[in-house]
N, CA, C and O of each residue as an XYZ file, in Angstrom:
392
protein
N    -128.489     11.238    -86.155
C    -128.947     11.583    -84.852
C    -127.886     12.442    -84.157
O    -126.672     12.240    -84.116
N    -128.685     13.573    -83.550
C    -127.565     14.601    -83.019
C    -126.872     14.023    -81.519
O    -127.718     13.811    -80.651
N    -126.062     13.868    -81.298
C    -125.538     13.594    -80.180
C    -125.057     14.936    -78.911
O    -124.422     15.927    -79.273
N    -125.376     14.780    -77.839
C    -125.420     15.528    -76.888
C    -124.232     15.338    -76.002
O    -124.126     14.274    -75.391
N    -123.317     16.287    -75.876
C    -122.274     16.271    -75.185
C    -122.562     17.146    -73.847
O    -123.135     18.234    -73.898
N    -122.113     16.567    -72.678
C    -122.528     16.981    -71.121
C    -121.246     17.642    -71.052
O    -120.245     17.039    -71.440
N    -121.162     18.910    -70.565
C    -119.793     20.162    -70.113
C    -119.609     19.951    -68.577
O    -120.481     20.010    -67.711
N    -118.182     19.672    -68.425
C    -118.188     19.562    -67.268
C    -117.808     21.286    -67.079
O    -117.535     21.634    -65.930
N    -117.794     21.939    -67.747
C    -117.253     23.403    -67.440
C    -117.905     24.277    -66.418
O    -117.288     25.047    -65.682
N    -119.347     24.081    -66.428
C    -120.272     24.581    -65.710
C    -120.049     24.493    -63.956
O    -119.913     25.279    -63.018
N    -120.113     22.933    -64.199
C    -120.448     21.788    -62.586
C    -118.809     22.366    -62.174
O    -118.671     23.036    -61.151
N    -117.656     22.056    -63.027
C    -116.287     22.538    -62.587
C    -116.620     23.935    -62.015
O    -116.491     24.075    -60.799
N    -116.945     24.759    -62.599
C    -116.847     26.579    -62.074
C    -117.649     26.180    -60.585
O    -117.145     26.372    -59.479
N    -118.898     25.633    -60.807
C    -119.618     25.613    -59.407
C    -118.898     25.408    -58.193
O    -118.963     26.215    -57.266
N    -118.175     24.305    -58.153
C    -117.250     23.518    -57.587
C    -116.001     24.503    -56.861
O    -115.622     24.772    -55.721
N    -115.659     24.820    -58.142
C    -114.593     25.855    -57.564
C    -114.830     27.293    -57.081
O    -113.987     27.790    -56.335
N    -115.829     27.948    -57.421
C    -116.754     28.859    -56.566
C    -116.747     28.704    -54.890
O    -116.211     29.433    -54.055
N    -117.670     27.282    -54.683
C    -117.616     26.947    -53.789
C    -116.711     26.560    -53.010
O    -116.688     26.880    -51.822
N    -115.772     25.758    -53.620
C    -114.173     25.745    -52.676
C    -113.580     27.025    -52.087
O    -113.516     27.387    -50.912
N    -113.189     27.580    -53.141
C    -113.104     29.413    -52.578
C    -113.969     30.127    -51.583
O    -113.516     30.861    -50.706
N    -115.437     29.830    -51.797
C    -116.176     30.685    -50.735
C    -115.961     30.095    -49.295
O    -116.141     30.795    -48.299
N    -115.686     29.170    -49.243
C    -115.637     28.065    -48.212
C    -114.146     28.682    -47.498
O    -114.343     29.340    -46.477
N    -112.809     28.548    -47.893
C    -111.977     28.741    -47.862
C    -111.947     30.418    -47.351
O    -111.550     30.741    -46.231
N    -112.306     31.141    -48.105
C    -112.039     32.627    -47.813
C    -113.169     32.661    -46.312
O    -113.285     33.728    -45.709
N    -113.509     32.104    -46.099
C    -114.732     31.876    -44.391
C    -113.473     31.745    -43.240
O    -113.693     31.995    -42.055
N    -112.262     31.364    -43.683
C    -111.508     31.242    -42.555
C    -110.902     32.421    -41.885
O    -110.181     33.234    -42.462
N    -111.426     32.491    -39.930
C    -110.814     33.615    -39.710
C    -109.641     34.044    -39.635
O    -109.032     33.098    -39.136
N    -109.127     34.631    -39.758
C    -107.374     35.074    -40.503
C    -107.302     36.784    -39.753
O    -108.253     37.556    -39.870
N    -106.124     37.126    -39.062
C    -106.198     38.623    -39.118
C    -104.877     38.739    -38.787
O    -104.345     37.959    -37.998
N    -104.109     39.935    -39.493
C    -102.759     40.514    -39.089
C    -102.397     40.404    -37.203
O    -103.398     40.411    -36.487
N    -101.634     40.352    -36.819
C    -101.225     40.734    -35.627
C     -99.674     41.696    -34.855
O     -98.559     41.577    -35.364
N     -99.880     42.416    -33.845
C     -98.846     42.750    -33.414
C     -98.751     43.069    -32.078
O     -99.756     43.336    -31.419
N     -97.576     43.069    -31.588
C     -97.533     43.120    -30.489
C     -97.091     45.079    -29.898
O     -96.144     45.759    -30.293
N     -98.221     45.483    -28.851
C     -98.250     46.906    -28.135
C     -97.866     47.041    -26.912
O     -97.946     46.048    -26.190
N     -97.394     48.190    -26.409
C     -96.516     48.027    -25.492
C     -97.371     49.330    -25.061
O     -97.702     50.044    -26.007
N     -97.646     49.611    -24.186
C     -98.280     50.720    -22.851
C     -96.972     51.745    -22.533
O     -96.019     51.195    -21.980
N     -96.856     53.063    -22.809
C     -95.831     53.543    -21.995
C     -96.294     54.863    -21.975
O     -96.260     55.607    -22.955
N     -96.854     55.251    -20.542
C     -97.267     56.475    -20.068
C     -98.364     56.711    -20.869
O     -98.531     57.832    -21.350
N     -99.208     55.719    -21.097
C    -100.598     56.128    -21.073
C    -100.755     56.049    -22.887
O    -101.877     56.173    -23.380
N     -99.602     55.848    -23.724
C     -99.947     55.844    -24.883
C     -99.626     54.352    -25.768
O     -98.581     53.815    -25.403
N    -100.184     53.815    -26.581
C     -99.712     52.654    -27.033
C     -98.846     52.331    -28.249
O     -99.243     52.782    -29.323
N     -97.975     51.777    -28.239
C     -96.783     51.757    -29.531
C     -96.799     50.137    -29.914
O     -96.830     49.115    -29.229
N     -96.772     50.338    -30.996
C     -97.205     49.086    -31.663
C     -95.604     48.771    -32.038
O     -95.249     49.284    -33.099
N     -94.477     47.917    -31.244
C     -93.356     47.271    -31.107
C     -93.001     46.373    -32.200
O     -92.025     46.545    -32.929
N     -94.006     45.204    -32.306
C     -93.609     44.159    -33.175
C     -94.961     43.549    -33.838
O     -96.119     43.592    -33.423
N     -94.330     42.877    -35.194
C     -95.188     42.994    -36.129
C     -95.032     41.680    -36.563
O     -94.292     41.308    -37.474
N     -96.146     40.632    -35.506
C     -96.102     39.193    -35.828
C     -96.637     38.494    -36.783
O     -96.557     37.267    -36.717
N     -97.596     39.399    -38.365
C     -97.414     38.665    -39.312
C     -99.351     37.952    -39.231
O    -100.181     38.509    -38.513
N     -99.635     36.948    -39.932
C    -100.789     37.105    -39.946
C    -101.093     35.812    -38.988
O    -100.145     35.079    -38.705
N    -102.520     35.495    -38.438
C    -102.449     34.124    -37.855
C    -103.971     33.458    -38.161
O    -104.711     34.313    -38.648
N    -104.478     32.426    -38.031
C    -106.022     31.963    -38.169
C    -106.889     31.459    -37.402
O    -106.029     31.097    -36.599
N    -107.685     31.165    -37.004
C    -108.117     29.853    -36.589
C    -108.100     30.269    -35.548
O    -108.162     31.388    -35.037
N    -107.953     28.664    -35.029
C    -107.047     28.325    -33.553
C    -105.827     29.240    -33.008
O    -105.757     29.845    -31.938
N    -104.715     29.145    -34.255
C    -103.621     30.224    -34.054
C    -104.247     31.632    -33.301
O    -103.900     32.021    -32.185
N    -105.020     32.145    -33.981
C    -105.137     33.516    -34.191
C    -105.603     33.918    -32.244
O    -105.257     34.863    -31.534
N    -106.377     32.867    -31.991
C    -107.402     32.803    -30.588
C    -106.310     32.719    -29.441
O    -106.487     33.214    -28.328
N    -105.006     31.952    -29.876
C    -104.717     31.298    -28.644
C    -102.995     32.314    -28.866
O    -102.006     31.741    -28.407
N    -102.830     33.339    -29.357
C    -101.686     34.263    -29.392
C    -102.377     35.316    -29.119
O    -101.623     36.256    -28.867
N    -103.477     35.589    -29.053
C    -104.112     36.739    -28.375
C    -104.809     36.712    -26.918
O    -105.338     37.630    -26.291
N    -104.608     35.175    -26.548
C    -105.066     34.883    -25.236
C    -103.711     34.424    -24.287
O    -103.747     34.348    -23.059
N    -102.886     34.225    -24.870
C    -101.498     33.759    -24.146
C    -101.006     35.091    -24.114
O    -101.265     36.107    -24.759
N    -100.104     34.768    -23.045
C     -98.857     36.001    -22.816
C     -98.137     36.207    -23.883
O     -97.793     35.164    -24.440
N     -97.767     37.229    -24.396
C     -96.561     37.385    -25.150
C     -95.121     37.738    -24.389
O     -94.923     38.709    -23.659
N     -94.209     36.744    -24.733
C     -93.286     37.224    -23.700
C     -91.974     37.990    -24.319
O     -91.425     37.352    -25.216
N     -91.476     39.048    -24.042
C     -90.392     39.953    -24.275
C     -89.224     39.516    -24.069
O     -88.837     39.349    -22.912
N     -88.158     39.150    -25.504
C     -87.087     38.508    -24.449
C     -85.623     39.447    -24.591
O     -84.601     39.152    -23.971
N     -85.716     40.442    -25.379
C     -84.966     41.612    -25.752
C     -85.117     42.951    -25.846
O     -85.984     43.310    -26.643
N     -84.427     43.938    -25.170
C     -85.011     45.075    -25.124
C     -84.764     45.877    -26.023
O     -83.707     46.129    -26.600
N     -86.324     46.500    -26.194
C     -86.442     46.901    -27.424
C     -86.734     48.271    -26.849
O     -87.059     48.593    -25.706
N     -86.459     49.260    -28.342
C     -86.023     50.631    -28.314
C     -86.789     51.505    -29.211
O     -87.121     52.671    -28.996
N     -87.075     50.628    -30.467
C     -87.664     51.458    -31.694
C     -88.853     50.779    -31.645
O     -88.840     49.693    -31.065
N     -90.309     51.339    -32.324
C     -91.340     50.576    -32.365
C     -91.198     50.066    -33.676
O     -90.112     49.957    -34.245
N     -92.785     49.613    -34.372
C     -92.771     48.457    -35.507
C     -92.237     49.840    -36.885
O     -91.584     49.386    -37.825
N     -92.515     51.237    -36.903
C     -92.285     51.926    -37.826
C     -91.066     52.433    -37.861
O     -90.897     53.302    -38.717
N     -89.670     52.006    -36.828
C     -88.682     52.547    -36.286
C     -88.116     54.117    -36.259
O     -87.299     54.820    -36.852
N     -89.311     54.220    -34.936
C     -89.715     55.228    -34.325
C     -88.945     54.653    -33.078
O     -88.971     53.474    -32.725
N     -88.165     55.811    -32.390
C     -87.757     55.825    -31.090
C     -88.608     56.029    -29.965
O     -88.962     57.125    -29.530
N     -88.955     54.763    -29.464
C     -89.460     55.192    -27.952
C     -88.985     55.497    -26.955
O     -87.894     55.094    -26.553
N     -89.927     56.478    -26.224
C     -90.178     57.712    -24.736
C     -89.177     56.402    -23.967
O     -88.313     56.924    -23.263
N     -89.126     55.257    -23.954
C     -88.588     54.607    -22.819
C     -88.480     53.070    -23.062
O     -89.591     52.545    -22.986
N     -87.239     51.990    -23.394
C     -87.455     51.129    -23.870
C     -88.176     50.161    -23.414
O     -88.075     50.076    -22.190
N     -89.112     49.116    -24.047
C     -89.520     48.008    -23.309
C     -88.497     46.962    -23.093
O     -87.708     46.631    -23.978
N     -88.524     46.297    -21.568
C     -87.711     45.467    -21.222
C     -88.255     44.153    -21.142
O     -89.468     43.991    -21.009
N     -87.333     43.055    -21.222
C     -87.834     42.011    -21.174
C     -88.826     41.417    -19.700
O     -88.144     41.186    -18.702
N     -90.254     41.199    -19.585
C     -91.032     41.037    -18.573
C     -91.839     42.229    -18.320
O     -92.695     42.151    -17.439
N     -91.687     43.355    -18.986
C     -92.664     44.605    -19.483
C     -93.687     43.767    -19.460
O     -93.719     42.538    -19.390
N     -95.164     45.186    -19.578
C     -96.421     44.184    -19.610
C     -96.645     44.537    -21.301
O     -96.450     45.698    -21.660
N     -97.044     43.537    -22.280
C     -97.294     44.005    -22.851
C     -98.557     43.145    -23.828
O     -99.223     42.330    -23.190
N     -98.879     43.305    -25.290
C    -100.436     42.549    -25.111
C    -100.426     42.310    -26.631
O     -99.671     42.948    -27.365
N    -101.285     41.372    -27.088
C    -101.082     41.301    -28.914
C    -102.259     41.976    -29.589
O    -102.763     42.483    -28.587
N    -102.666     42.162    -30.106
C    -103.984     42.600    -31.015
C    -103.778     42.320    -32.869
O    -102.984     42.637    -33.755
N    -105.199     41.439    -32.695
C    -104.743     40.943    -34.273
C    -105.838     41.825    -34.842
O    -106.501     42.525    -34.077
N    -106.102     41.824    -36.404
C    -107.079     42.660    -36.518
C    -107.680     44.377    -36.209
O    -106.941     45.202    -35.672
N    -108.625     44.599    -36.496
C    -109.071     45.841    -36.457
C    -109.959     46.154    -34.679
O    -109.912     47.242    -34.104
N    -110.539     45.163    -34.243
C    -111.123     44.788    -33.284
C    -110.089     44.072    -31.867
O    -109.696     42.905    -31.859
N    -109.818     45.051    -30.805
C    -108.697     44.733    -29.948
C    -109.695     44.092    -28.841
O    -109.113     44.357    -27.789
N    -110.745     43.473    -28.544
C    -111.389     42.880    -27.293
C    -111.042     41.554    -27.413
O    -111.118     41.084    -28.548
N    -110.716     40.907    -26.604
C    -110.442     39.760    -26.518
C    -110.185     39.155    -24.876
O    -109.896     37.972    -24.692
């Protein structure tokens, strides 16, 4: 009598398919911080990626300046340095409304 062996190889791939699709659903986006000077925007500092909760609540809080800065994120010399208490704003992602 032939005996029938059950693969877990299949149900495993499913499994892990699904862990991944699940996982890659999380919102995630680069961020940095822009600085306004005479009407043009310079992208200063380059805070790296954030998610979630993170991502919502560093684009809704102040970012605060605590050193004055001179070069932007490509160290490029800026028209005029930003000082600490400058206004300035984060944008994560491709999409700046927030």
């Amino acid at each position: 009598m032939k005996q029938k062996s059950f693969s877990f190889k299949p149900f495993g791939l499913a499994l892990g398919l699904i862990f991944l699709a699940s996982c890659g659903s999380e919102e995630c986006a680069d961020c940095h911080v822009v600085a306004d000077i005479n009407g043009m925007e310079y992208e200063i500092l380059e805070l790296g990626e954030y998610c979630e909760d993170a991502l919502h609540e560093i684009e809704e809080d102040e970012y605060v300046i605590l050193d004055t800065i001179i070069i932007d994120a490509d160290g490029h010399e800026l028209p005029s340095p930003v000082l600490p208490g400058d206004a300035v704003e984060v944008h994560c992602g491709e999409e700046h409304d927030h």
